[in-house]
N, C-alpha and C positions, 0 to 999 in steps of 0.2 A: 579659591584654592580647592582643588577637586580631590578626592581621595586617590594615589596613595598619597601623595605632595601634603606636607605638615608647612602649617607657617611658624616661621622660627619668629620669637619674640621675647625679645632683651627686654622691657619693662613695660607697663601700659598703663595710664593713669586716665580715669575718664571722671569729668566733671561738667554738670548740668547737660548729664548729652544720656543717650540709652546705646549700649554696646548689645547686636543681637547675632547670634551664634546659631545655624541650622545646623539640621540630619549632615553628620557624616564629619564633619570640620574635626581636623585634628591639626593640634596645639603646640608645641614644643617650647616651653620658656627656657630660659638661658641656664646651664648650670653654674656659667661660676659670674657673669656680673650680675647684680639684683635684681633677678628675672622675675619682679612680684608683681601681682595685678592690684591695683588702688582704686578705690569709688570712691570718690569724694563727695562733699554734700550736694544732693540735685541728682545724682549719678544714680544710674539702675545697669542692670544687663539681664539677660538672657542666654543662659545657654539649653536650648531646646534640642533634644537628638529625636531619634526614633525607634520604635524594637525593630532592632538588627541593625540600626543603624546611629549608634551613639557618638555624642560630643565625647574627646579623650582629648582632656589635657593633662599632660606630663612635664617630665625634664626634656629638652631635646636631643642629652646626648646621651643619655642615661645613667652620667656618673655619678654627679651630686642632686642631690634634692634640690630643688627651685623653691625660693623664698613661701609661696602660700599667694592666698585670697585674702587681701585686705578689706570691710565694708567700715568706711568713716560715717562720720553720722550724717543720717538723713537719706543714706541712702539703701538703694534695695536691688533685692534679686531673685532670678528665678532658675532654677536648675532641675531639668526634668532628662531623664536619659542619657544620661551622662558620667561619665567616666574619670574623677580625677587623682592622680594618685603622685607618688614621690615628691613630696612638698616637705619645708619645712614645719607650718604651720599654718592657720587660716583663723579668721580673727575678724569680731563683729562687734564694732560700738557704735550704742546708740543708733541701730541700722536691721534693716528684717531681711529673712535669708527663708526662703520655700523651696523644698529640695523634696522630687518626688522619682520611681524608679530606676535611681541613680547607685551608682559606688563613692564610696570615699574611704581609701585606703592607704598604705605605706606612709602614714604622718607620726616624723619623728618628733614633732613636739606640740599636739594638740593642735585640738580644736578649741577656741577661747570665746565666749560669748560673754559684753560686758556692757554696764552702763545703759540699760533700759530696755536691750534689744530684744527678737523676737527673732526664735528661729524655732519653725516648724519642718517636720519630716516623716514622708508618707512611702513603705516599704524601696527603700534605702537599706545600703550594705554599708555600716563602718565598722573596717577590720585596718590590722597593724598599727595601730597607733604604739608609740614605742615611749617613748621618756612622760608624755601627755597623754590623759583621756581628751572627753567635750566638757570642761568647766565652764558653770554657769554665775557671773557672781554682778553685784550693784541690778537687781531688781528686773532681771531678766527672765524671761519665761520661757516656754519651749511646752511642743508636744509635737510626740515620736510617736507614729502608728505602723505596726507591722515590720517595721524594723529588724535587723539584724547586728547584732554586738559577737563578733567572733575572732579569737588569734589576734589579739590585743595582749598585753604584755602584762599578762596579769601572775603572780599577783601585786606587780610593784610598780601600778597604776591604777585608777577608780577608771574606768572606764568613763563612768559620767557619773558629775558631781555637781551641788550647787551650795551655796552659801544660803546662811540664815533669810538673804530677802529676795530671792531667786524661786521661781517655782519651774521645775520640770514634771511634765506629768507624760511619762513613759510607758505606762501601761499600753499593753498587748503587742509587745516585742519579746526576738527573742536575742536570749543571752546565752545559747551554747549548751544549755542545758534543761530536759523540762522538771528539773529543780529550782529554776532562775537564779538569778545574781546572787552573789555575796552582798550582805550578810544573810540573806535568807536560803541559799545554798551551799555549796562545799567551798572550799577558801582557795581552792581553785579553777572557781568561777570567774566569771566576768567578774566586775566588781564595780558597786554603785553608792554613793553615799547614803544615809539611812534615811531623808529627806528629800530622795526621790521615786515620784512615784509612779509604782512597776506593779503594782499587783493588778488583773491579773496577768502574768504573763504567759506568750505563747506555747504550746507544748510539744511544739515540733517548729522544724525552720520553715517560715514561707515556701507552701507548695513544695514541701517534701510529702506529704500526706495526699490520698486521692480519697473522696467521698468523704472525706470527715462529716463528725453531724455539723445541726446548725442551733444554737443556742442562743436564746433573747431574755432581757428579762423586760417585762412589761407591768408589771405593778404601778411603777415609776416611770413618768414621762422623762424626768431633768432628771440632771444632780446639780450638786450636788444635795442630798438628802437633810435635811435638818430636821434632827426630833430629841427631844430630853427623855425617852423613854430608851430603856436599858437593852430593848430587841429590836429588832425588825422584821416584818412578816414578807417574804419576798414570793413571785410568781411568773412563772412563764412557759416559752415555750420550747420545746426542743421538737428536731426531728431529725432520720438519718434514711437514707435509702434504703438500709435492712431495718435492724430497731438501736433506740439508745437504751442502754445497756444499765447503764445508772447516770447520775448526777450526782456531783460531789459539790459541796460548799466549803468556804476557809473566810476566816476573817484574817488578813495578816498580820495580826498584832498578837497570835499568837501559832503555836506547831499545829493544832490541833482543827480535825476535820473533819466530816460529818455527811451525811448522805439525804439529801435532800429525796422530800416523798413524791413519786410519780402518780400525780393523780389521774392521767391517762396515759397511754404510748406517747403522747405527745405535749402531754401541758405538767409541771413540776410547782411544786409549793414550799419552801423552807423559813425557818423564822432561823434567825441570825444573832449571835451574839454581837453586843457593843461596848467600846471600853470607851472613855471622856477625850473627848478631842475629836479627830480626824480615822475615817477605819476606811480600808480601802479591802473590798467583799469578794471576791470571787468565785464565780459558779463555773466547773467543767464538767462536760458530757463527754461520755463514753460509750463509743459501740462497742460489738463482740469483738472486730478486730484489731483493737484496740486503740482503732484513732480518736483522737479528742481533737476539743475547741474549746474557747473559753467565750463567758463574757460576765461583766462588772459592774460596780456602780460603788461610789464615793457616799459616805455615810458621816454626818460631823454628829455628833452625838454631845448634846448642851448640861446631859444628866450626869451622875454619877456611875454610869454604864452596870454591866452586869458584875464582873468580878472584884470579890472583898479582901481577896487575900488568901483562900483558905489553903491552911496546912496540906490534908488530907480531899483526895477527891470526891463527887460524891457516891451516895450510896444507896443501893433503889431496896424496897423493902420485896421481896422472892414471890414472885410469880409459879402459883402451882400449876400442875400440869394440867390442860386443860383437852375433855373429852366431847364431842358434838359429832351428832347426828348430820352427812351431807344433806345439803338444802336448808340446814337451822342456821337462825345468825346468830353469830360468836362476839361478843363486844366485851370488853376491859377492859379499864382505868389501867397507866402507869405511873409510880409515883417516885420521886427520889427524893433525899433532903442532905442537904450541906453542911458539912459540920461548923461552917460558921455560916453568918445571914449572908446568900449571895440569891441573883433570878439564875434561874436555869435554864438552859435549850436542848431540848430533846430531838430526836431522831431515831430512825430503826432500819433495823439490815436483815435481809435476809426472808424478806417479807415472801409469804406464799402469792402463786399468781390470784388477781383479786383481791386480795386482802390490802387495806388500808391504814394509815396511820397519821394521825392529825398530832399534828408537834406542838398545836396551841393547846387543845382541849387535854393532849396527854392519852389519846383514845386509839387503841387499835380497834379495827373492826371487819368481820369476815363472814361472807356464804360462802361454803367449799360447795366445789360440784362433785369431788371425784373422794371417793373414799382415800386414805392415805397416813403415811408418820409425819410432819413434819416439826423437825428440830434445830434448823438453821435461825431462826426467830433470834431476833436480839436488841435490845434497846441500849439506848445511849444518854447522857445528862452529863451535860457539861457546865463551866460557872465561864467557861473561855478560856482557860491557862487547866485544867483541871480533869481528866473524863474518866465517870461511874461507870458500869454495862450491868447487865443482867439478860439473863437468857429465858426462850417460852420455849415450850412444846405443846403441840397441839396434836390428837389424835383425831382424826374424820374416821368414824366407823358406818357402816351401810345397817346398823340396827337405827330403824326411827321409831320403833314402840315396842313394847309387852317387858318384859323383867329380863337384869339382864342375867347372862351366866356368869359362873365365877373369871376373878381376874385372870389376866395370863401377861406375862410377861416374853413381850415380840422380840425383844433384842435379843441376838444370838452371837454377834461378832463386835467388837468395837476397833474402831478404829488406831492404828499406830500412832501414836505420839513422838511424834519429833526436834530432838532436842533445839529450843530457844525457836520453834514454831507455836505460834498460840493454838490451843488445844479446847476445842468444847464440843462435849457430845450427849445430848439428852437422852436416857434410857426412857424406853415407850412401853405403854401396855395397850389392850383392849379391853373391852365390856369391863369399866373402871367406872363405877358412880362416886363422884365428887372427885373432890383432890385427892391425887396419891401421896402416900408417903412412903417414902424408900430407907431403909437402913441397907448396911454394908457389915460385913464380919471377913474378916482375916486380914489380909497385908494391906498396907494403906497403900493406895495410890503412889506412881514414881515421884521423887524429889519436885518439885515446882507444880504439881496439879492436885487438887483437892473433890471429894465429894460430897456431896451437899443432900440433905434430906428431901430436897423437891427433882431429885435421881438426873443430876447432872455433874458431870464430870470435866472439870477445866482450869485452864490455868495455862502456863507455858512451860514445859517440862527442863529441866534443867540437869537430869540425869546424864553422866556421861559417858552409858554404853549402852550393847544394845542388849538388853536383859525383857523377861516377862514378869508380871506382878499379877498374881490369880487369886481371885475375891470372889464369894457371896453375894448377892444383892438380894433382898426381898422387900417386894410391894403390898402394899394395903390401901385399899379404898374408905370409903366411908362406912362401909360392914365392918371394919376394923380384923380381927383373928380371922373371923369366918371367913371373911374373902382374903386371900393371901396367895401368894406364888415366891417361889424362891428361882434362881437359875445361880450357875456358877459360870463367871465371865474369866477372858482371858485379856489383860491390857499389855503391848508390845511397845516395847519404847526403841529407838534409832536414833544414832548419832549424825544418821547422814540426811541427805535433804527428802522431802517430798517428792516419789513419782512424780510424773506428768510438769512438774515446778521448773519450767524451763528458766537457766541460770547461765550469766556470764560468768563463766568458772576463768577468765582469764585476771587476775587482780592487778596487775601490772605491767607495763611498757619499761623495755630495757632503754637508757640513756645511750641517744647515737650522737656521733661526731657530723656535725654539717658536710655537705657532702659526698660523705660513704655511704656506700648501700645499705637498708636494712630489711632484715625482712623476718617477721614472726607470727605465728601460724596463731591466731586466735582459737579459742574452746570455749564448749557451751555445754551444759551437762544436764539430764534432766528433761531434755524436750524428746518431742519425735523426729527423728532424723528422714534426711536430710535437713540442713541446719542452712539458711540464705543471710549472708551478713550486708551489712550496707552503712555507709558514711552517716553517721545520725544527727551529726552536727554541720554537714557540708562543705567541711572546713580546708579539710586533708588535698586537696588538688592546689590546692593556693599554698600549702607547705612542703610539695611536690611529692607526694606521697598517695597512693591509691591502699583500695581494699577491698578483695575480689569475692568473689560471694559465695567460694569457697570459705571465707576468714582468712586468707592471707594477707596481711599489712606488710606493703613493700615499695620500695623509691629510697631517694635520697631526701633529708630534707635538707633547708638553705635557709633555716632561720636559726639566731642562738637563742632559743626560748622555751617555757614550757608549753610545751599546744594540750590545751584544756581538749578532752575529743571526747566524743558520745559513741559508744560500739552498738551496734542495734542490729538484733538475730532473732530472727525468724524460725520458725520450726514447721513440718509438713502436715502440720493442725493447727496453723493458724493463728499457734500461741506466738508473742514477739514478748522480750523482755533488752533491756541496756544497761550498761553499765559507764557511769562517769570514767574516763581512766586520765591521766597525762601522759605526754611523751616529752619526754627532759630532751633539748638537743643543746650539745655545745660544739662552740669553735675549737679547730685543735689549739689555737691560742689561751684557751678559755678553758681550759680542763684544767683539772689538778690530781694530781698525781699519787695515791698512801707510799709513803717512805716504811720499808720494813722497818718491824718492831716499833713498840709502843704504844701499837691500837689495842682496845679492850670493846668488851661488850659484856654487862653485866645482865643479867634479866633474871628477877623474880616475877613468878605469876602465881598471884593468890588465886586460890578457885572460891572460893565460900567469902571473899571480901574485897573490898575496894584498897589492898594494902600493896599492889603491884608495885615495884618500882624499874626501871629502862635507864642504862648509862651506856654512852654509848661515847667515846675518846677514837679521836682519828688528827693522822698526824699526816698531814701533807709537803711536799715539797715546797716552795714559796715559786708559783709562776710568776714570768716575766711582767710585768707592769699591776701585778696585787698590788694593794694599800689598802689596810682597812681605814672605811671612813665613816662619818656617822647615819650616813643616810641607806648604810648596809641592810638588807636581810638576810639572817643563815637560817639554813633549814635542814635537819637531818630526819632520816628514816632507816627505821632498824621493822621488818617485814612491812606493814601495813600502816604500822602507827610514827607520824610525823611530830619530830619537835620543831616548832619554829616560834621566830622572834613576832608573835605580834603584841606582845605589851612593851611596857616600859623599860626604854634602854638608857644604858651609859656606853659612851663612846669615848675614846684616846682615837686620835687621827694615828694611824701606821702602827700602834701598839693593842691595841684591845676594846674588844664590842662585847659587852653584855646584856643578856635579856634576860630579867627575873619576874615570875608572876608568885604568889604565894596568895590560897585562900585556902584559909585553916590551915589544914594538914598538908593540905596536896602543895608540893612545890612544880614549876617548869620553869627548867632554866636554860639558857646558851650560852655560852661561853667562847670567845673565839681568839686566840692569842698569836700573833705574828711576832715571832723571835727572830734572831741572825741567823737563822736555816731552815724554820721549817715554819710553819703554820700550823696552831693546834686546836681544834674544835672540840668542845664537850659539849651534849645535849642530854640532858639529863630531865626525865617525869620520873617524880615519887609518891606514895600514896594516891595510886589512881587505880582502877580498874582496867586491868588488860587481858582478861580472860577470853575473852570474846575474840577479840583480836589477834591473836597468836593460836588459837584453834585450828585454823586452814593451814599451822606449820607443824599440826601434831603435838602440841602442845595442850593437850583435850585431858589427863587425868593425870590427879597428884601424886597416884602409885606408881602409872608410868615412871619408865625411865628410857629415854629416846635420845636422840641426836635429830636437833632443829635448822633444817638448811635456810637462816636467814637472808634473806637481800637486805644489803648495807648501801645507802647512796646517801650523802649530802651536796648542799647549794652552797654558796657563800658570794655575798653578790650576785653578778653574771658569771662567776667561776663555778665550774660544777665536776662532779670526779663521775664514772663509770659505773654502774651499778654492781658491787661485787658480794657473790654470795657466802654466809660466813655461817660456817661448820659449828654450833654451841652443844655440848653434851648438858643434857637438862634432868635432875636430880632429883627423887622427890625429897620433900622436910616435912616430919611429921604427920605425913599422909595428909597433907591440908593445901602444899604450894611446894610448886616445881622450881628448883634455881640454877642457874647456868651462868658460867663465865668463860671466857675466852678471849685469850690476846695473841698479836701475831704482829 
């Protein structure tokens, strides 16, 4: 059967025989008698394509899905270049399945691996899977390299999941976002069980990225690693066509993440936290242009690992300001201590060219060649769940002998402070013998930053306007009186973001109807314009939808889902920054409808505490085939911040779905009630912190009094309503919290 001719086939059952499949063969199984393929024991096949030239098996007539790939036990298979898609499901016992530069898409009810089997996959595409992810359950194993996880039906599928005696080992795939899966990224992520393992993951799609570096770790021959000690000391190598930039490290067992030390352009050294059990490590490198790569290594850790619990992070004892002569070596100890017994792992950022920092010994150490200020120096000490900092500064002066003259103080400007950006800026002097000390006289530094006697200035500013704060400073050296300098500084605080801080200012995708055209002009703020946008997840062609490099996003799409999408913008200096976003789409069948009168939207926002609280009542019309059932999710969104059901519910089949979480104070609840005419949803957070979050709607000070243009949108089910934006007059109370209500 030569291409374009399909062989049409009603069912295929092969036993103790091998089925083989060349470049170009296309398939068509039956859509409506049980057009499923079966291996039975002794049974193999092959479907072998070619690039440009792949196996595609489908349905033949395109309407229903064809039953799937059955492997019964004992038998196996091979699938390279290949193409299979509209199935109902496909299904492996006790049978081995190797699947390499292939698709496997449009599977409305999984992928099932069971009873011992073994299915490996080598950069392979699995997208749409709809009711099912790949479950892996009864002692089945898997490993996924290079992979692709995208426009799967998340979040109301695990995309891949396994049971207690299953191991999947998934790392270095990607999942749609370089935050990866859920639960270690946003909840509208892919989605993976917590017992599969993904760290590290890819940080762009297969071959979106040109010249990325290359990154190895070489310490370690094997893994998996076994040691009863609390760290590990890791090494290797990176390189890129221009230079790597940095190297980052993450254990994933916990948020926190750290900068491994370049001990040349091209060889890296880091010591690693471990916690008891199983740590899966990851190291990424970074050039200028900001492509990265990853690589890993599994760590079973036999001891009581690093971290003890503590309260409070740790705390390094202040590093004075330090003055050297170019060409003299500069060497000191750092030290931190935990306020309960844990091991620490140190690290440092911001290190001068040259200058070294050893993470065992605790030792920075440096020849400058070039006279100089430098005040970016900063160390780090973690316990693994926990991280201390502490900042240096260093003076490189061109005196290398005779007495010096009196102090002087170099700093003249300091830098703007930007509200909820971290802030540190070390004041410098010259011809300074020994440590300086610095005192301060008049207004204390803005809200969230403080200054410290070894003349550094930091914190994260939480001031919220843009106001100046003018202060004193005077230095003394080891002459004490005699040597002194005074200067008066100016410190500039802003509400708005950083210069140069290229930023997807776009936070949201309006809800379309399948389809209808859509089309909305993406923003970037902050960079150098011209601004070159691009698909960052690769997803968007497959959900018939493009985005031009102007930042237009436009098409129809023809799926009823949310599509998880990555926006990735460029700017005419090279800076790239992305933003996670969704695009909700529903069927016109699938929408629902607000019924005038009876919706509400309450909102307080405390600014000085965690005592927010969000109510948000919407009262739908009852579309044609609702039923609430128990295996429901609702989800509402009043601007940025999402109430949804992911804890513990009670369900009434056709009467009412509740979701309540309560620790402490803070309650979230859902509430979802289907009456004789309407359907009524309440999503309600109390006692939480939402200051942050309602900021980008003007919502930024408690004396303000503003009008806040919310977007209002909830799910319920696959039922979803229209994103509509909701007019709140916001009030202040007490000069402390802004409150607003509105019903309509």
């Amino acid at each position: 059967i030569a291409p374009p001719d399909r062989l049409h086939v009603a069912r295929l059952d092969v036993s103790n025989a091998v089925l083989s499949i060349g470049p170009g063969a296309a398939i068509g199984m039956s859509d409506y008698t049980p057009g499923s393929m079966h291996f039975w024991p002794g049974a193999g096949f092959r479907f072998c394509g070619a690039p440009g030239d792949a196996v595609v098996v489908s349905n033949f007539l395109g309407l229903n899905p064809w039953p799937g790939l059955n492997l019964h036990a004992q038998s196996t298979g091979l699938i390279t270049w290949t193409r299979i898609t509209r199935a109902l499901g496909h299904s492996l016992s006790n049978a081995a399945l190797a699947i390499s530069n292939s698709v496997i898409e449009t599977l409305q009810d999984g992928f099932t691996v069971s009873d011992g089997s073994a299915l490996d996959a080598y950069r392979t595409d699995f997208s749409g899977f709809v009711n099912r992810g790949m479950e892996f359950t009864g002692q089945s194993r898997s490993v996924l390299r290079q992979c692709s996880f995208h426009g799967n039906n998340v979040p109301y599928i695990n995309t891949v999941s396994a049971d207690g005696s299953s191991l999947v080992d998934a790392r270095y795939c990607w999942w749609n976002s370089p935050d990866g899966p859920y639960p270690y990224g946003a909840y509208t992520n892919e989605r993976v069980t917590s017992n599969v393992l993904v760290f590290p993951w890819l940080l762009a799609a297969p071959g979106v990225q040109t010249n990325e570096p290359f990154i190895a770790i070489t310490s370690h021959a094997a893994e998996p690693v076994v040691t009863a000690d609390p760290q590990i000391l890791l090494w290797g190598v990176c390189t890129d066509d221009a230079r790597v930039a940095r190297v980052v490290f993450r254990n994933i067992g916990s948020t926190v993440s750290g900068a491994a030390s370049l001990l040349t352009p091209s060889n890296w050294a880091a010591q690693v936290w471990l916690f008891p059990g199983t740590n899966q490590i990851g190291l990424s490198a970074y050039d200028d242009k900001g492509n990265g790569s990853v690589a890993g290594i599994m760590v079973i850790c036999t001891g009581g690992g690093s971290y003890m619990g503590a309260a409070q992070p740790p705390v390094f004892a202040p590093i004075p300001q330090r003055v050297v002569a170019r060409f003299r070596p500069l060497q000191f100890d750092v030290i931190a201590a935990a306020p309960e017994p844990a091991v620490l792992t140190y690290w440092a950022e911001g290190l001068p060219q040259g200058a070294m920092f050893n993470p065992v010994a605790r030792r920075f150490t440096w020849t400058p060649l070039a006279a100089g200020i430098f005040t970016n120096i900063r160390f780090f000490a973690t316990d693994g769940m926990l991280v201390g900092s502490v900042g240096a500064a260093v003076i490189v002066s061109n005196i290398t002998s005779g007495a010096l003259p009196p102090i002087t103080i170099l700093t003249e400007t300091l830098p703007t402070a930007y509200r909820y950006e971290p802030y540190y800026f070390a004041l410098a002097v010259e011809n300074a013998a020994g440590p300086v000390t610095w005192s301060f006289a008049g207004p204390t530094p803005p809200e969230g930053l403080e200054a410290s006697r070894a003349g550094i200035i930091a914190g994260v500013s939480t001031y919220s306007g843009d106001a100046s704060s003018t202060f004193t400073v005077t230095a003394r050296d080891a002459r004490g009186a005699a040597s002194g300098a005074t200067k008066t500084l100016v410190l500039d605080t802003s509400r708005g973001a950083p210069p140069g801080s290229l930023r997807v200012a776009t936070m949201e995708l309006p809800v379309t109807v399948s389809g209808t055209a859509v089309s909305v002009a993406l923003a970037a703020t902050n960079g150098a314009q011209p601004y070159a946008w691009l698909d960052g997840s690769g997803i968007l062609a497959g959900h018939g939808l493009t985005v031009s490099n102007d930042g237009m996003l436009a098409g129809a799409a023809h799926a009823d889902v949310e599509v998880p999408w990555t926006a990735l913008v460029g700017d005419a200096s090279n800076v790239s920054s992305f933003a996670s976003l969704v695009l909700p789409v529903v069927t016109p069948g699938r929408q629902l409808q607000l019924v005038p009168m009876g919706n509400l939207l309450k909102l307080r926002v405390a600014h000085l505490t965690a005592k927010s609280l969000l109510k948000l009542r919407l009262r739908f019309a009852t579309p044609a085939g609702f039923t609430i059932a128990g295996d429901m999710v609702a989800t509402g969104r009043a601007g940025l911040t999402l109430v949804d059901g992911k804890m513990e519910k009670t369900a009434i089949p056709g009467r009412k779905l509740l979701y309540l979480r309560k620790e402490g104070s803070t309650v979230n609840k859902v509430l979802v009630t289907q009456r004789a005419k309407d359907v009524q949803a309440i999503f309600l957070l109390k006692n939480v912190g939402l200051a942050h979050a309602f900021e980008p709607y003007g919502v930024r000070n408690a004396t303000e009094e503003i009008t806040a243009a919310l977007p209002v949108w909830a799910r319920i089910g696959d039922f979803s309503m229209l994103v509509e934006d909701v007019a709140v007059p916001m009030k202040s109370k007490l000069g402390k919290t802004s409150v607003g209500t509105v019903k309509w």
